[in-house]
C-alpha positions as CSV (number, residue, x, y, z in Angstrom):
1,X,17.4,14.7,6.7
2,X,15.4,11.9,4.7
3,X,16.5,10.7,1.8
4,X,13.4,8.7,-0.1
5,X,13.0,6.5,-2.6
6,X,9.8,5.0,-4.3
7,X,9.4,1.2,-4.8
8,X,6.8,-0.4,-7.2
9,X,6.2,-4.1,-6.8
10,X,4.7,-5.4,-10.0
11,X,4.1,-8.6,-11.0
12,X,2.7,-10.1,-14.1
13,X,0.7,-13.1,-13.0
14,X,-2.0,-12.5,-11.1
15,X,-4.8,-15.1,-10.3
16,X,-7.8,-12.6,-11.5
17,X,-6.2,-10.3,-14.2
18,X,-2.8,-11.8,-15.4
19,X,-1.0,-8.8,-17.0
20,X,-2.3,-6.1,-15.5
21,X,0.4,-3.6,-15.1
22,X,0.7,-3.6,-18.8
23,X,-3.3,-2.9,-19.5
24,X,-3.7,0.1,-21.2
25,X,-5.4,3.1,-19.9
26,X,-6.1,5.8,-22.1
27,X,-2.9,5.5,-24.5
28,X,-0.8,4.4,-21.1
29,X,0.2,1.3,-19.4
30,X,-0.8,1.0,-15.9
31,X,2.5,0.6,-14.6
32,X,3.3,3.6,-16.7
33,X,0.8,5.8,-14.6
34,X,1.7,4.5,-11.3
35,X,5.3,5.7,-11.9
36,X,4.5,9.1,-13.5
37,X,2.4,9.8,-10.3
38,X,5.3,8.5,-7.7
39,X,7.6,10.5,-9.7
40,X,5.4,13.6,-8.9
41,X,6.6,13.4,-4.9
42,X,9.8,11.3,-5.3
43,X,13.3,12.3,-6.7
44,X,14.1,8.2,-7.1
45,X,11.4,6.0,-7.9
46,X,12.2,2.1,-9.1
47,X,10.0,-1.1,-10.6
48,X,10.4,-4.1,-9.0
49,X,9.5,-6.6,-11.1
50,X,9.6,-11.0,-11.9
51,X,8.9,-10.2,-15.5
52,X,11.0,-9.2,-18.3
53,X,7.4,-7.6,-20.4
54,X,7.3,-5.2,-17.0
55,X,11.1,-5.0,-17.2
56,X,11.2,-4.0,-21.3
57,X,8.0,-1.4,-20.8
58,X,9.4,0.4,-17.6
59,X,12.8,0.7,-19.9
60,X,10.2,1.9,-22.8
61,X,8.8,5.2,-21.1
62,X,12.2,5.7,-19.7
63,X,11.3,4.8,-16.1
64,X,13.4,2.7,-14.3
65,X,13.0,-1.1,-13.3
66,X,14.7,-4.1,-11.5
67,X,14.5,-7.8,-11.4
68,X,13.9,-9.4,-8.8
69,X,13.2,-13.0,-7.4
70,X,9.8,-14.6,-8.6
71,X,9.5,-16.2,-5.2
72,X,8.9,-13.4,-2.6
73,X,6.0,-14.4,-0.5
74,X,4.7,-10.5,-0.3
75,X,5.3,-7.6,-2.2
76,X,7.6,-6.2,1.4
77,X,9.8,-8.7,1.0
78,X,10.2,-8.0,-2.8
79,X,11.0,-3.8,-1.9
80,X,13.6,-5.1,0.4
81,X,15.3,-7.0,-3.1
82,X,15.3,-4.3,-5.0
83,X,16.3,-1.5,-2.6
84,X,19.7,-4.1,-2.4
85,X,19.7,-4.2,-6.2
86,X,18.9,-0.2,-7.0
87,X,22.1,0.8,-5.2
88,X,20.3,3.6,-3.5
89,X,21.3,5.4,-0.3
90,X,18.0,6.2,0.6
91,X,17.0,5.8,4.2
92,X,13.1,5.2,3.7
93,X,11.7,3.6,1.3
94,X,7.5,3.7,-0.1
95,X,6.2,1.1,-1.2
96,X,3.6,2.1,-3.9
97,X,1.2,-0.1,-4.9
98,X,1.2,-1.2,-8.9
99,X,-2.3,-1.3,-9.4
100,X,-3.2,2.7,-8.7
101,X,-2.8,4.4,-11.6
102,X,-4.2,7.3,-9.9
103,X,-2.7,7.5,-6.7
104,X,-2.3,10.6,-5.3
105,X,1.1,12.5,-5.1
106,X,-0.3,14.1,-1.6
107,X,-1.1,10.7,-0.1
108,X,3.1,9.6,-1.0
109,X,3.7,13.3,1.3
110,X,1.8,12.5,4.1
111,X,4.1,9.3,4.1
112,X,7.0,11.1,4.0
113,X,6.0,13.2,6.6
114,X,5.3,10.7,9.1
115,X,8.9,9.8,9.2
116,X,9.2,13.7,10.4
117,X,9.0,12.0,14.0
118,X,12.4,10.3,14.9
119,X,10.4,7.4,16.5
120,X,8.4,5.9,13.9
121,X,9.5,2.9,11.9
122,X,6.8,2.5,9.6
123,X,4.0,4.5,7.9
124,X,0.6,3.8,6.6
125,X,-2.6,4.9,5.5
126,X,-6.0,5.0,6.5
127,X,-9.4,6.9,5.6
128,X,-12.5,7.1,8.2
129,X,-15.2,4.6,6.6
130,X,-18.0,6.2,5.0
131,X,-21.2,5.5,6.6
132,X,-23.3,5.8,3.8
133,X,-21.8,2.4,2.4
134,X,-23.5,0.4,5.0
135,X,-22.5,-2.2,8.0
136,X,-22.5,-5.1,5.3
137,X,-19.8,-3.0,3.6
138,X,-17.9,-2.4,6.9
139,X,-18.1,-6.1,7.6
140,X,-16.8,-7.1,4.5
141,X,-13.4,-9.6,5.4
142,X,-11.4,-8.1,2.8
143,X,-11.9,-4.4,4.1
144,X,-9.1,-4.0,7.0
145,X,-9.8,-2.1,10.0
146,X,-7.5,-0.7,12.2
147,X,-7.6,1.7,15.4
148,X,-4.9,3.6,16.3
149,X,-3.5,5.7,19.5
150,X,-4.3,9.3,20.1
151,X,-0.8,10.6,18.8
152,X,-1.8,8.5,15.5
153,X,0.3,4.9,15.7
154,X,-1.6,1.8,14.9
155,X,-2.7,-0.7,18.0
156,X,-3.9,-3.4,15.7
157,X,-5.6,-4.5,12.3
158,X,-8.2,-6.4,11.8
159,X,-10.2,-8.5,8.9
160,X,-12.9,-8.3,11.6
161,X,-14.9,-5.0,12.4
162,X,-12.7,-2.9,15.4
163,X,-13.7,-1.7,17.9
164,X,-16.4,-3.5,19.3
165,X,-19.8,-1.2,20.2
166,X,-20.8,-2.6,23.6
167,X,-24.4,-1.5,24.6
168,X,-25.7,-1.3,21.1
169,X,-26.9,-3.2,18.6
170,X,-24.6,-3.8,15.8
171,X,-27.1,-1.9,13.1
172,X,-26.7,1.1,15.6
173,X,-22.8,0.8,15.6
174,X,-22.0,3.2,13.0
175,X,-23.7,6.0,14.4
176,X,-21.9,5.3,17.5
177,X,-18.3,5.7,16.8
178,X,-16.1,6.1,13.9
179,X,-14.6,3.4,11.7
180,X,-10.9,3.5,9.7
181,X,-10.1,1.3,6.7
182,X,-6.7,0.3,5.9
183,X,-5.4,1.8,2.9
184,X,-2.8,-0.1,1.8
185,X,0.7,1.9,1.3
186,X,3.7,2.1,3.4
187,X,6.4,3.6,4.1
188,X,9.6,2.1,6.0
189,X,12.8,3.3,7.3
190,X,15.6,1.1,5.0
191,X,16.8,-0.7,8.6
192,X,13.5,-1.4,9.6
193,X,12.8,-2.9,6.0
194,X,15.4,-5.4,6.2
195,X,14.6,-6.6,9.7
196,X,11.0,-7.0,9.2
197,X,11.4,-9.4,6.1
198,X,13.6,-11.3,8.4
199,X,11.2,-11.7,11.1
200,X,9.5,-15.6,11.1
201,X,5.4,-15.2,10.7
202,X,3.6,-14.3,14.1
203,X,0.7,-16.1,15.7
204,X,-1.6,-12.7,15.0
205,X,-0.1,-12.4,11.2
206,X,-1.1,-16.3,10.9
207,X,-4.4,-15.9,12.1
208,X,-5.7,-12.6,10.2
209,X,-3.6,-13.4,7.3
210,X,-2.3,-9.4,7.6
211,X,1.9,-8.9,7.6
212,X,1.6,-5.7,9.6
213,X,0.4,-7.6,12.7
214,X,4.0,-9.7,12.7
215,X,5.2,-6.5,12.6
216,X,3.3,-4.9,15.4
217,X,3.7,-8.1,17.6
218,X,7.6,-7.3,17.6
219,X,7.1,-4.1,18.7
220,X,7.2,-1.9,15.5
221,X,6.0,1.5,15.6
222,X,3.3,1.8,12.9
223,X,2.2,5.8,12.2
224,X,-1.2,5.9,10.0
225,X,-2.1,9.2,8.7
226,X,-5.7,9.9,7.5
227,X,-6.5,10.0,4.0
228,X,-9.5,11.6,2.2
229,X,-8.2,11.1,-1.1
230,X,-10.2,8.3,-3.3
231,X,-8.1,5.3,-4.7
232,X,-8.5,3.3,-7.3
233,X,-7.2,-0.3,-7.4
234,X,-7.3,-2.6,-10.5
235,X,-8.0,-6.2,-9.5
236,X,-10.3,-7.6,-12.2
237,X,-10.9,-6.2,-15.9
238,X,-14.0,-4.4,-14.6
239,X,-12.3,-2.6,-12.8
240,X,-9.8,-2.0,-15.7
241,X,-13.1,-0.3,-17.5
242,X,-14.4,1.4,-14.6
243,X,-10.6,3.5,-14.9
244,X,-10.3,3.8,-18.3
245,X,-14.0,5.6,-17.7
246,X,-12.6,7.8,-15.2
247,X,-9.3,8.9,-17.1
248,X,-11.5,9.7,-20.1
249,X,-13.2,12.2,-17.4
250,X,-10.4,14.0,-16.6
């Protein structure tokens, strides 16, 4: 049987908001959110942090938090750090993103339960684009794509829109086929997270500027389960008010 365990990556500086997991929302620090919502589907959930304000706020709401190196080139390599440092025993490990104060305790379950199947090393998530957005939306470089096998396991990510509608034009493409969107968790079994952030950067990782594609090009198996739940990430202090307008609706 699984044993799981929760890993939040949060770091203080941050090119666009600087300090973000300590913004308050509604009475509560971000980072104080994102754990109370992890704790909701996790026994053992952890901070992994750079900063001692992260470190010191985590201890304040009685969460727990670790310190790791400021240097970690991605926020894998810094869940591999602190599963060393937590002392845990668990055998997967989620890696929930700091910046969702909303996430969903059912999207952390469909994780879990892709590591049901004996064969898969890692776990994502994905959610079918919504048409209604538009192609421009769809082309956007910063929206991931992805398609993935018929019994669910990613064949490759893409900053560029996948797959290719041959015979139509592209304003005709999304009434041709379906479009998924990378949403950006993961789960991975404890091994396979210590032999990916071994692994030197592929050609495919290089070129897309996406770490999943180093892992796919070594022969990972990637499981993505489809998501309808909304997320809401905080990149910019816009975005800070937009959630602070939608905790006040709840």
């Amino acid at each position: 049987m699984e044993k799981y365990i929760g890993i939040i990556p949060a770091r203080y500086a941050s090119t666009r908001f600087p300090g973000k997991p300590l913004a308050v929302i509604e009475g509560k620090t971000m980072i104080e959110r994102v754990y109370t919502q992890a704790q909701k589907a996790l026994d053992e959930v952890v901070v992994a942090t750079d900063d001692e304000r992260i470190f010191n706020e985590v201890e304040r709401f009685g969460g727990r938090a670790v310190m790791t190196s400021p240097n970690h080139r991605s926020g894998t390599d810094r869940c591999r750090e602190a599963l060393a440092l937590s002392g845990s025993d668990a055998t997967v490990v989620i890696n929930i993103q700091g910046d969702e104060p909303f996430i969903a305790p059912s999207q952390i379950e469909a994780l879990k339960r892709c590591f049901d199947r004996p064969d898969v090393d890692i776990a994502t998530l994905a959610r079918v684009f919504d048409k209604s957005k538009g192609f421009d939306a769809l082309f956007d470089p910063n929206v991931v794509k992805l398609t993935r096998s018929l019994r669910g396991d990613a064949l490759y990510f893409s900053r560029s829109i996948i797959p290719y509608v041959r015979g139509h034009e592209w304003k005709q493409w999304l009434d041709q086929t379906e479009f998924l969107t990378h949403v950006g968790m993961y789960g991975y079994r404890s091994r396979v997270l210590d032999e990916i952030t071994r692994l030197p950067q592929s050609s495919l990782e290089l070129a897309e500027s996406l770490e999943q594609l180093r892992w796919l090009q070594n022969g990972y198996r990637i499981a993505v389960d489809i998501t309808t739940e909304p997320t809401i990430g905080i990149d910019t202090p816009d975005d800070l008010a937009a959630a602070i307008a939608y905790a006040r609706s709840l």
